[in-house]
C-alpha positions as CSV (number, residue, x, y, z in Angstrom):
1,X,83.3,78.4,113.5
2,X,85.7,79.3,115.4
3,X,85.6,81.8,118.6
4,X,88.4,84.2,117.0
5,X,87.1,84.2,114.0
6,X,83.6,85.6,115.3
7,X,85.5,88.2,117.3
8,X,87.5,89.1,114.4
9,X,83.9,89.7,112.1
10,X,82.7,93.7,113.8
11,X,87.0,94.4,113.3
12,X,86.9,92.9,109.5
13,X,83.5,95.1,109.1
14,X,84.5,98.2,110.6
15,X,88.0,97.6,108.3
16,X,85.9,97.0,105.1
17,X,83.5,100.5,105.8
18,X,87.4,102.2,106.3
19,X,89.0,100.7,103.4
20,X,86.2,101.6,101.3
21,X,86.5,105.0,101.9
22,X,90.2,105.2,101.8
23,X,90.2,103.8,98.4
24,X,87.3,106.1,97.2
25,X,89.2,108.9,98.5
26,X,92.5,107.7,97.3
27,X,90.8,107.1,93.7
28,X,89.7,110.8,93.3
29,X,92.9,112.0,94.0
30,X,94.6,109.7,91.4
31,X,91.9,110.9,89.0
32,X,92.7,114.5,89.4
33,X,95.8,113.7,88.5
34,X,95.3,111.4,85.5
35,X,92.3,112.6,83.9
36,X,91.1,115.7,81.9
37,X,88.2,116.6,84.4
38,X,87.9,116.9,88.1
39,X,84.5,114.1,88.4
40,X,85.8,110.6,87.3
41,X,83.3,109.6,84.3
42,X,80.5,107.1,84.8
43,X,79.5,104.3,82.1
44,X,76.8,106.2,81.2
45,X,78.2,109.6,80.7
46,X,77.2,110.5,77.0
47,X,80.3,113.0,76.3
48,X,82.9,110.6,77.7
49,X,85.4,108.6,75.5
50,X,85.2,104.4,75.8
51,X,88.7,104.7,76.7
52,X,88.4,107.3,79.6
53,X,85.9,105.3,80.7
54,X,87.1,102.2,80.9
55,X,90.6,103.6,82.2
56,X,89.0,104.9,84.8
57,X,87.2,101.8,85.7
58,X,89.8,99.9,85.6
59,X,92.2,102.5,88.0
60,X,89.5,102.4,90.3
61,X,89.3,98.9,90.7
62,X,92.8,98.8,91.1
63,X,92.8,101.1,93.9
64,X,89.9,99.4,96.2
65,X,91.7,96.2,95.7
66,X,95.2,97.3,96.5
67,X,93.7,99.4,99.9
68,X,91.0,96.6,100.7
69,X,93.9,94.2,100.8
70,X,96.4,96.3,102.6
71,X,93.6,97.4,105.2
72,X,92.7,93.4,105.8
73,X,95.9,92.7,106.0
74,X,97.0,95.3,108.5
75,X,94.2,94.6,110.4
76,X,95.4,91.0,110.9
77,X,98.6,91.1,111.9
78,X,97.0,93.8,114.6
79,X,94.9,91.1,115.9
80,X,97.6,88.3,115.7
81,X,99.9,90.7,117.7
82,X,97.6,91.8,120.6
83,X,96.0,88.0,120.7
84,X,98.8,85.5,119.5
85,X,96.0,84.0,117.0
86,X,95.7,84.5,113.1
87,X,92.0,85.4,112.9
88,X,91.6,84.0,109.3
């Protein structure tokens, strides 16, 4: 493996733990928005709809993927510009 690369793994970790709670934070807001409650429903929730459910599983997994990929991404190019070297 190369050296970059294992310099590159705390940054990609400490992106990950950010992104992840950019997205969930991003994600609540969105559902305030869209749906009928405050709480985003869970699978289990008896008194919630297939459809809300599903909508909002599918919104939320949206979300994480979108940030996770613009965090990663960002990150990236921040390492290629302060090292000259692509850490993927």
């Amino acid at each position: 493996m190369k050296a970059s690369k294992i310099a590159y793994k705390p940054v990609g970790l400490a992106l990950g733990a950010l992104s992840g709670a950019l997205a969930g934070a991003a994600f609540k807001q969105a559902w305030k928005v869209i749906g009928n409650d405050e709480d985003a429903p869970d699978a289990t929730d008896v008194d919630r709809a297939w459809r809300e459910i599903l909508l909002a599983a599918a919104l939320q997994g949206a979300i994480f993927a979108v940030v996770k990929a613009a965090v990663d991404r960002g990150g990236a190019t921040a390492t290629h510009r302060l090292t000259g070297v692509w850490p993927g």
